[in-house]
N, C-alpha and C positions, 0 to 999 in steps of 0.2 A: 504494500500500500504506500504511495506516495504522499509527501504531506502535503499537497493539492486537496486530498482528500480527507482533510482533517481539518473539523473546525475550531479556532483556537479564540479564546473570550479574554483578556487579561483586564480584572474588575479593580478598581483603579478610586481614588480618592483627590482632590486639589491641594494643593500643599504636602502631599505625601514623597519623600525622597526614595521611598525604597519602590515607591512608583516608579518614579523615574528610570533608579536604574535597572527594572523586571520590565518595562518599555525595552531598553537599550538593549538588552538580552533578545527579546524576542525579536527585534525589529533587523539584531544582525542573524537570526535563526532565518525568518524569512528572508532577509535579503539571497540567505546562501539555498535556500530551498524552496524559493515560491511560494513558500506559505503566506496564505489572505489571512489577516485576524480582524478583529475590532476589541477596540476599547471600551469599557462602559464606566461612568463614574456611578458607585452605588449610591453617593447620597441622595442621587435624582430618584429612586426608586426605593420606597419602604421597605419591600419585602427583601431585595438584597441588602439594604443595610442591617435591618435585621439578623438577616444568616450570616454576611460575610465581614460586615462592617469594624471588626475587632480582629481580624487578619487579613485585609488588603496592604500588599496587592494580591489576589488571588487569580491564580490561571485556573483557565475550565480548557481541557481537553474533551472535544464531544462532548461538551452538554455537563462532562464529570471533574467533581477537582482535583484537578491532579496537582499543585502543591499553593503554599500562600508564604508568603513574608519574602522570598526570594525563589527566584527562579535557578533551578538544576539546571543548565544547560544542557547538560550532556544526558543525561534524564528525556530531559523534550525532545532533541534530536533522534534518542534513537526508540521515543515513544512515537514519536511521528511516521516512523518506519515501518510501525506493525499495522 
């Protein structure tokens, strides 16, 4: 499975630095494998702040979280592969 084929969510806060740098992480993942993501800020949304709001930035891999506070790199790369 290509990471084309993978949708990736990284849920995200204003002011938050360790946003920033689980942005910079993913943004060079896709750069090197075509990966499409989107950002979402949870404050906009109650029910996300609710669930994720006390561990952003959190990545959703399909739909699932696959980790929060900092992004594995090597982890997402070769999750995006299966």
């Amino acid at each position: 499975m290509a990471a084309t084929d993978h949708t990736v969510t990284l849920l995200t806060r204003v002011g938050c630095h360790l946003c920033d740098d689980a942005k910079g992480v993913i943004e060079s993942v896709a750069r090197d494998t075509g990966l499409t993501w989107t950002e979402v800020d949870v404050d906009a949304d109650p029910e996300l702040a609710y669930e994720y709001g006390d561990r952003v930035p959190v990545v959703l891999l399909d739909g699932r979280e696959h980790g929060f506070w900092r992004v594995e790199e090597e982890r997402l790369r070769r999750d995006l592969t299966r």
